[in-house]
C-alpha positions in Angstrom: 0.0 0.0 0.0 2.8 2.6 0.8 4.2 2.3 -2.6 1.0 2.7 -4.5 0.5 5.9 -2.4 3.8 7.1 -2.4 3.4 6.7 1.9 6.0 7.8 4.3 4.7 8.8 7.0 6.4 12.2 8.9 8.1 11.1 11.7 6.0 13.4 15.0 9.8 14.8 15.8 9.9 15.9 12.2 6.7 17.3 12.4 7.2 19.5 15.1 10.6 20.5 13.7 8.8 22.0 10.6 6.1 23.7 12.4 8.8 25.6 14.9 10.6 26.3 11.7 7.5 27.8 10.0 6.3 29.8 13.3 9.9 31.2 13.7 9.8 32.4 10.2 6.3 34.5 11.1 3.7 31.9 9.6 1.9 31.1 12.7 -1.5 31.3 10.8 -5.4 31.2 11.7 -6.2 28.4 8.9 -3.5 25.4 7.9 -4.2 23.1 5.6 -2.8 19.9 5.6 -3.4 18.3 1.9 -2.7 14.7 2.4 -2.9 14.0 5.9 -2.2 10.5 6.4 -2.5 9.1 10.2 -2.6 13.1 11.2 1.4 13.5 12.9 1.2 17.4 11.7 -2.7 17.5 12.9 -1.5 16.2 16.1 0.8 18.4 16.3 -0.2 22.1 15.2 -2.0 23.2 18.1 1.1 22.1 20.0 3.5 24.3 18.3 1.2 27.2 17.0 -0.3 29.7 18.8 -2.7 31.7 16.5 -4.2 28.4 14.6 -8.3 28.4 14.6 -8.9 26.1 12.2 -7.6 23.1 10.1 -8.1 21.5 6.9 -7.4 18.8 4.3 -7.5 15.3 2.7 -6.9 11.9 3.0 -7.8 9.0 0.7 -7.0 5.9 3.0 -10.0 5.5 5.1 -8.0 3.9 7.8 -5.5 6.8 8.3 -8.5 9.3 7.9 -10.1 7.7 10.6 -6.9 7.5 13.0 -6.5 11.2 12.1 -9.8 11.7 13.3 -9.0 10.5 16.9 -6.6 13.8 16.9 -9.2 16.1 16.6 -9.3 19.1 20.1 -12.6 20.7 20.8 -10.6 24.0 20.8 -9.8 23.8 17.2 -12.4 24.2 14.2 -11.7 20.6 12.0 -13.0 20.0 8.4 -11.3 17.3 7.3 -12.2 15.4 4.2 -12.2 11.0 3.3 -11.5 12.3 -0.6 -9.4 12.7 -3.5 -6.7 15.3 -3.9 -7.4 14.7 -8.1 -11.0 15.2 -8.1 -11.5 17.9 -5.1 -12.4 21.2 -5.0 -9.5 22.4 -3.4 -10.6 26.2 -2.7 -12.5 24.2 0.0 -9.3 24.2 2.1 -8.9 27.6 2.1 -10.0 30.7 4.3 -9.8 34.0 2.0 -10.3 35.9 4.7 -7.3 35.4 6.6 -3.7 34.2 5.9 -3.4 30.6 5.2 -0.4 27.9 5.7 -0.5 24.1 3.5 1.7 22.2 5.5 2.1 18.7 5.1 4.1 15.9 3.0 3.2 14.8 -0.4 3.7 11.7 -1.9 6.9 10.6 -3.0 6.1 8.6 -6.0 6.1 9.7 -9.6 3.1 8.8 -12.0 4.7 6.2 -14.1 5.2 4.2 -10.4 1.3 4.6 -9.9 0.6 3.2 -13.1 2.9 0.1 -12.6 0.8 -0.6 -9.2 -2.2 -0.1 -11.1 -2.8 3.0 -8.7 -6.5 4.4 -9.4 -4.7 7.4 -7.7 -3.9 9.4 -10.7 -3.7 12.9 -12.0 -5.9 13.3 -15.2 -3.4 13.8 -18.2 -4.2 17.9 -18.6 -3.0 21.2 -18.0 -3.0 22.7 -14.4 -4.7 25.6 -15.5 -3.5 29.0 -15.3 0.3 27.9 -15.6 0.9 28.6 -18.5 4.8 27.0 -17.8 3.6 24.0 -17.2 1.5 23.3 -20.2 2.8 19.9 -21.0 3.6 18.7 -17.4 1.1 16.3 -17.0 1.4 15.1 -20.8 5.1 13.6 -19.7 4.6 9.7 -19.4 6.5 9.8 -15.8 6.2 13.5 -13.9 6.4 13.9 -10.2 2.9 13.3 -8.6 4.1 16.1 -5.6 5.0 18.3 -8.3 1.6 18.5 -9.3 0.2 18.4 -6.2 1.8 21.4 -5.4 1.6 23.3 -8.4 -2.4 22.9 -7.8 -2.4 24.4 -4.2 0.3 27.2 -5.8 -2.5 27.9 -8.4 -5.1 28.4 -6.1 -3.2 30.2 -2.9 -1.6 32.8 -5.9 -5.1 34.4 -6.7 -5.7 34.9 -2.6 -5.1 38.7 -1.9 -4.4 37.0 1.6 -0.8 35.9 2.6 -0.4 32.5 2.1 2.5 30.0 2.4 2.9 26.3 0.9 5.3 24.5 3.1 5.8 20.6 2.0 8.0 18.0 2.3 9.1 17.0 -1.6 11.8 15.3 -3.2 14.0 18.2 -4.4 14.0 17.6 -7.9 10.2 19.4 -7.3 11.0 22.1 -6.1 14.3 22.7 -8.7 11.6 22.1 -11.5 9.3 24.3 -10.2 12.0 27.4 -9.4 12.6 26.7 -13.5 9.5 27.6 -14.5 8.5 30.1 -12.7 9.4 32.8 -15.2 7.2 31.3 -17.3 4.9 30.6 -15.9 2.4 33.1 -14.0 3.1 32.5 -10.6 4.6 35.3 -8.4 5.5 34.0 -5.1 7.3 37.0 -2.7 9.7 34.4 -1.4 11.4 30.8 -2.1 13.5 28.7 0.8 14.3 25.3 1.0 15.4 23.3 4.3 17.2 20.3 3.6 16.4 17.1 5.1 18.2 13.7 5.9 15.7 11.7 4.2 17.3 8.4 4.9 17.3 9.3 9.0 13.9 10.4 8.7 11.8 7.8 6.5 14.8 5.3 5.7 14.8 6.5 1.7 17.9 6.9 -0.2 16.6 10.6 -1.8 17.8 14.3 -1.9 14.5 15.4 -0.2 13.6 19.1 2.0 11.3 20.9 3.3 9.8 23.5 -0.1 8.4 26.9 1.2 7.1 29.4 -0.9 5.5 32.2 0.3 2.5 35.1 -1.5 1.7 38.5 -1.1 4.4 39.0 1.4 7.0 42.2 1.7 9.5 41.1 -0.3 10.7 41.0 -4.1 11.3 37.8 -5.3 14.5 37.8 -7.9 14.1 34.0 -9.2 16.3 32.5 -6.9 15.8 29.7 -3.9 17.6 30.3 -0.7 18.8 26.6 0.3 19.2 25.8 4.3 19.5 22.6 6.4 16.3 21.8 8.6 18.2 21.4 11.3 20.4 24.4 11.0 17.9 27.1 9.3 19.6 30.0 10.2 23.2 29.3 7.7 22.6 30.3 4.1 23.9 27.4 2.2 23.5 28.7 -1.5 21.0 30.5 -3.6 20.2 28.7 -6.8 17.5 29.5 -9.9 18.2 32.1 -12.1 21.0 34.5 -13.2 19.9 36.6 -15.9 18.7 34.0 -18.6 20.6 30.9 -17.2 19.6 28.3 -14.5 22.2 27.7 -12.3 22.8 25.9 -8.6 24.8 28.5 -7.2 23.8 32.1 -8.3 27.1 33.9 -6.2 29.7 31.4 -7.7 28.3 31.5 -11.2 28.3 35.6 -10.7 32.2 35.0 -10.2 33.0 32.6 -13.3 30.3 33.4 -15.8 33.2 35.3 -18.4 34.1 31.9 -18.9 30.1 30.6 -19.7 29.6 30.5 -23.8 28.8 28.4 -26.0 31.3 26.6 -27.5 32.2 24.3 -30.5 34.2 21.3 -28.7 32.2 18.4 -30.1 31.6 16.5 -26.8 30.4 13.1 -27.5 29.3 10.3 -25.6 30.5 6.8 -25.8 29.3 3.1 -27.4 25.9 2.0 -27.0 25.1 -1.9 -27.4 22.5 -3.1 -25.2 24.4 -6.0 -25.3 27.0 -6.1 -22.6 27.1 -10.1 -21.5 28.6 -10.4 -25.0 30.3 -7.1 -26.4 32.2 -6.3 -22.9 34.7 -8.9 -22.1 37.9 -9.1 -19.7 41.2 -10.4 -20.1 42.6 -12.9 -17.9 45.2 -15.1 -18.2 45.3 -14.9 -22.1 42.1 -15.5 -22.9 38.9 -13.2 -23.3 35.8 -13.7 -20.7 32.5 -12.4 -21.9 30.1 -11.7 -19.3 28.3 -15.3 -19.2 32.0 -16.7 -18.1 32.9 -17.8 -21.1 36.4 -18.1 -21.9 38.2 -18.1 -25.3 42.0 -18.2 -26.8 43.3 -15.8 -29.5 43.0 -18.8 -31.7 39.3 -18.8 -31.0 38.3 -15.0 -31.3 40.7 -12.7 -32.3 41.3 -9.3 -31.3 40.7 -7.0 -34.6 38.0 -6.2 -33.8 38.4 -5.4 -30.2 39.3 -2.5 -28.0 39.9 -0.6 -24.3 37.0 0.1 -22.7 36.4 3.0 -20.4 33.1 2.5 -18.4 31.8 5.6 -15.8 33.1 4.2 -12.7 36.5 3.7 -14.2 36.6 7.6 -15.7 36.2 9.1 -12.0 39.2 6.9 -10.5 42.4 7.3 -13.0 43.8 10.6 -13.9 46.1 8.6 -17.3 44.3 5.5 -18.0 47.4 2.9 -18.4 45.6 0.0 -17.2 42.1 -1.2 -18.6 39.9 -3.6 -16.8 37.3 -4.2 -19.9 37.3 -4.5 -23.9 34.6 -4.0 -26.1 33.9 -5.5 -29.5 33.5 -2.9 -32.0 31.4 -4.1 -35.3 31.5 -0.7 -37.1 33.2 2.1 -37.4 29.9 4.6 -38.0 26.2 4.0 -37.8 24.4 1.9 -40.0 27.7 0.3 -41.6 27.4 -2.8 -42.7 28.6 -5.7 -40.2 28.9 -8.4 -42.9 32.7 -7.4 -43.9 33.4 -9.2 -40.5 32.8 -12.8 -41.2 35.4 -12.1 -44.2 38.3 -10.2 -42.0 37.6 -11.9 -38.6 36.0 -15.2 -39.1 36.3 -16.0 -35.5 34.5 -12.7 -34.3 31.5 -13.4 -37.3 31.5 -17.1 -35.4 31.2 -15.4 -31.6 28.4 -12.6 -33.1 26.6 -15.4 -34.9 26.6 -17.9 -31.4 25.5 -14.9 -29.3 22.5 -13.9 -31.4 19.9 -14.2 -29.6 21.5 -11.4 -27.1 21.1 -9.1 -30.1 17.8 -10.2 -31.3 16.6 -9.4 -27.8 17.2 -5.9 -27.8 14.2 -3.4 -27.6 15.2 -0.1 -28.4 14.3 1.3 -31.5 17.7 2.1 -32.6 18.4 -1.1 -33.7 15.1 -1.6 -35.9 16.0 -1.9 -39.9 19.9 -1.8 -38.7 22.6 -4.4 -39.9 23.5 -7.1 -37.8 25.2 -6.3 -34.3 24.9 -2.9 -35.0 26.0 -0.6 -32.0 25.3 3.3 -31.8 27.8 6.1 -30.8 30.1 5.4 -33.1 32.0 7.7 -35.8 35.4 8.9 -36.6 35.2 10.7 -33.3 35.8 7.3 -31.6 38.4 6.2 -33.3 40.7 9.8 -32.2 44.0 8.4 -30.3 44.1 10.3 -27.4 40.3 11.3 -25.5 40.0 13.9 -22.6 36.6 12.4 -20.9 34.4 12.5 -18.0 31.7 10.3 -16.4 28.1 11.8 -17.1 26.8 9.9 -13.8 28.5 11.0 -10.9 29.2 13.7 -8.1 32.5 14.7 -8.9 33.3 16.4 -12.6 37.3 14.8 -12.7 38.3 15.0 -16.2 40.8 11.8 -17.3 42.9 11.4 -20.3 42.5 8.2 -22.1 45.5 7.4 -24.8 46.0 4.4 -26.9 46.6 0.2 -25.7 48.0 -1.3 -28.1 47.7 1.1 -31.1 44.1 0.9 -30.5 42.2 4.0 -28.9 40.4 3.5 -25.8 36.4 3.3 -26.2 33.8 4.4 -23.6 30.6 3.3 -22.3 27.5 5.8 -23.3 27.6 7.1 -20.1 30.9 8.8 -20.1 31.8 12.1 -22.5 34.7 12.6 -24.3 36.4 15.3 -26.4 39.1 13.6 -29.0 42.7 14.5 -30.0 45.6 13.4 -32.7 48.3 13.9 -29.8 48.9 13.3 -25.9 50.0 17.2 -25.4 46.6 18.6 -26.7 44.8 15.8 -24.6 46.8 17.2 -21.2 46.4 20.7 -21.6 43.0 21.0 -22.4 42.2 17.9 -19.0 44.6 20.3 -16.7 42.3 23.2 -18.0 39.2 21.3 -16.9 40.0 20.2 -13.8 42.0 23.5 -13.0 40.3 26.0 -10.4 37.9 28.2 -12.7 36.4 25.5 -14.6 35.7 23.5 -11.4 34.3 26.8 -9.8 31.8 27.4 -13.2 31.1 24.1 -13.5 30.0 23.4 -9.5 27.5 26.9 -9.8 26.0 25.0 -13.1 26.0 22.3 -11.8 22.8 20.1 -9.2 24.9 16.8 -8.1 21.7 15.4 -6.8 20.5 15.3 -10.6 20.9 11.6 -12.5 23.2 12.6 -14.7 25.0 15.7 -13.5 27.2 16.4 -16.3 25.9 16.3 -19.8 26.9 17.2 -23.1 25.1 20.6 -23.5 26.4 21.6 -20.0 30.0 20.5 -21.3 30.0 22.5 -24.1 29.5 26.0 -22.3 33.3 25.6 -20.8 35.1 27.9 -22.6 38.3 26.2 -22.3 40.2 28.7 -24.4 39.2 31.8 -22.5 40.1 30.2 -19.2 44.1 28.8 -20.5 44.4 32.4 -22.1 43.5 34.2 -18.4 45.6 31.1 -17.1 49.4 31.2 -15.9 51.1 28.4 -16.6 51.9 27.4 -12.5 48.2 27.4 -11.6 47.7 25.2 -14.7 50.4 22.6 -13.6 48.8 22.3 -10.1 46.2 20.3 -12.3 47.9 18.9 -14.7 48.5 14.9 -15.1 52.1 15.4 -16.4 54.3 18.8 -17.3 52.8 21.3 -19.6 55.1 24.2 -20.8 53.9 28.1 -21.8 54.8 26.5 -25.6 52.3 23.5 -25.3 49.7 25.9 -24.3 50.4 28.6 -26.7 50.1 26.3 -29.4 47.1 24.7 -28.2 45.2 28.2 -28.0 46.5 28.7 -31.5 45.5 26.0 -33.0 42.3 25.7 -31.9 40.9 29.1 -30.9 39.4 29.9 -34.0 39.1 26.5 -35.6 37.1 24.3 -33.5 35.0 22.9 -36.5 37.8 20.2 -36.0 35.7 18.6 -33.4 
């Protein structure tokens, strides 16, 4: 039941930890709302904490925990609480527009793609919240954030009150970063936009970047786009403001101020690595002279040859080495650009034809379109790009942006996975200056206010590409770029870099 209902219930310390937060802050209110209830924690504890509260408000759909919450009810306090659905209720309901009014509560944590695999009846209708106009296809995604709606429907209706109102709720915060996006598009004019940080794991035993979202109307100040980001349990230390700098969302608007000279669009052709959808056969290891595949099958040379295959670079290797020397994985590369023909192989590598043609059914198996009306053992990813000798790359996936060289094995250049970007060069030189000017001190500093590390994939190609490496080795000396540099670089190997490339990047 909790997972079809996105349930995690608020801890009663965590409860009252919000509700001291919110009264501190000067949101001690007449009406709360509280839009999915659950058992009732924050009912319970509201009249505890707040001292101007006269009545309280909201939904739950369980009958079970509307009926525990009903046990919570005080005779001091004016109740009107509702057995309903948040989808298909008239939410103005909830709220007094004759006073100030407070939603406070915790949403689900589910998205709708997860409802509908549960075969959840508790589901948004597929249309517009209206009014927002930034939003117009937010509910036409297959897999959007069911709290993201939630709240975007209380934020449409508290906006029109001339009252002050404040929607304070517990979210995952990928919410509230997508809602802080849109705003300026949207017509939604909140006077103010905090975030508190929570340890979600402590507090309801889930592995998620969560907080406490509070956005506040009709209040004294002028909002400027951008979300002040606390800790819950240490509200008073400014941790970052993030949203938006002029016409760029970014996660830390004072940093990117500092380093956005070195923010343009640029023409270095990052590109991601091999895709395959086939890794129990194409990725193999070398052990003991002889290639394992990944269903522990060994062969000799004599039984698959090694034309076609070459160093692999996977994620979690790209964030460990700073000079690749050593390779743990090989991948078999059947074509040199997309939608070559594979057939060339039986005839220049009989033994690799013979391994392709007993491993099929691995190939045959795979769903994504790509591979529809394409040649045998086709992979994607592939170009002349891949086949450059020396690679500068990154992995796409996690926290830390560390930029790693990758040169040759073996006269053969090193291939990544699709999860790791690369940029390509003809020699070693090019491949260190431009990593030492990645992982030097300005980049890092543009790249951590771009960048949100909580996000899937934190680094991606169009994020890459606004490094402007050039600017940034031409305001550069040559001491603070050794200090990240894998090997020596002279003023003369950076010179001629800038040279070269500074006005001819179409060679990427």
């Amino acid at each position: 039941m909790a997972n079809e209902y996105g349930d995690y219930q608020t801890p009663t310390s965590l409860a009252k930890t919000v509700l001291e937060l919110l009264k501190s802050e000067g949101y001690d209110f007449e009406n709360i709302i509280e839009p999915t209830f659950g058992k009732g924690n924050f009912i319970d504890e509201i009249p505890e904490v707040m001292s101007n509260v006269r009545s309280i408000r909201g939904l739950e759909l369980q009958p079970d925990y509307y009926n525990e919450a009903l046990t919570k009810e005080r005779n001091d306090i004016k109740y009107e609480l509702y057995n309903d659905d948040f989808f298909i209720f008239d939410l103005n309901k909830l709220f007094d527009k004759s006073t100030n009014n407070l939603i406070v509560g915790n949403l689900p944590w589910v998205t709708a793609s997860q409802l509908s695999r549960f075969e959840s009846k508790n589901i948004p209708k597929k249309s517009n919240i209206k009014g927002l106009k930034g939003y117009d296809a937010l509910t036409g995604k297959s897999n959007f954030d069911i709290a993201e709606y939630m709240s975007l429907s209380l934020i449409n209706v508290i906006s029109s009150l001339n009252t002050k109102s404040v929607i304070a709720v517990l979210v995952k915060d990928i919410v509230a970063k997508n809602i802080i996006r849109y705003i300026p598009d949207s017509n939604i004019y909140p006077s103010k936009f905090s975030i508190y940080t929570i340890n979600a794991k402590k507090e309801f035993n889930v592995s998620a970047d969560a907080c406490l979202m509070v956005i506040e109307f009709n209040g004294d100040e002028k909002f400027d786009n951008t979300v002040g980001e606390y800790s819950l349990y240490n509200p008073d230390k400014l941790i970052r403001r993030f949203g938006w700098s002029n016409d760029n969302f970014v996660s830390d608007v004072k940093e990117y101020k500092d380093y956005s000279i070195y923010d343009h669009i640029t023409n270095w052709n990052w590109r991601s690595g091999v895709k395959h959808d086939a890794s129990k056969v194409m990725e193999l290891k070398r052990d003991d002279g002889k290639w394992i595949n990944g269903l522990k099958e060994e062969y000799n040379d004599n039984e698959l040859d090694s034309k076609y295959i070459y160093p692999l670079v996977k994620s979690s290797d790209v964030r460990k080495q700073d000079i690749h020397t050593k390779f743990r994985k090989y991948v078999i590369v059947t074509q040199a650009k997309p939608r070559e023909d594979t057939s060339h192989i039986e005839e220049d590598s009989p033994t690799t034809w013979n391994y392709l043609i007993k491993h099929k059914q691995y190939f045959d198996k795979r769903r994504s379109s790509i591979y529809k009306n394409s040649p045998e053992f086709s992979m994607f990813g592939i170009g002349d790009y891949s086949f450059k000798p020396y690679k500068v790359a990154i992995s796409g996936m996690y926290k830390s942006p560390i930029f790693s060289v990758l040169p040759p094995k073996d006269d053969k250049p090193a291939m990544t996975d699709d999860t790791v970007y690369f940029v390509g060069f003809d020699n070693m030189t090019d491949a260190v200056v431009f990593a030492a000017a990645l992982n030097g001190d300005k980049a890092q500093k543009l790249i951590s206010s771009l960048t949100f590390t909580d996000s899937k994939r934190p680094y991606t190609k169009d994020l890459l590409k606004r490094i402007d490496v050039i600017s940034i080795l031409k305001t550069t000396d040559i001491d603070e770029l050794n200090t990240s540099a894998f090997s020596k670089v002279t003023k003369n190997d950076v010179d001629s870099f800038i040279n070269k490339y500074d006005n001819d990047l179409s060679l990427f």
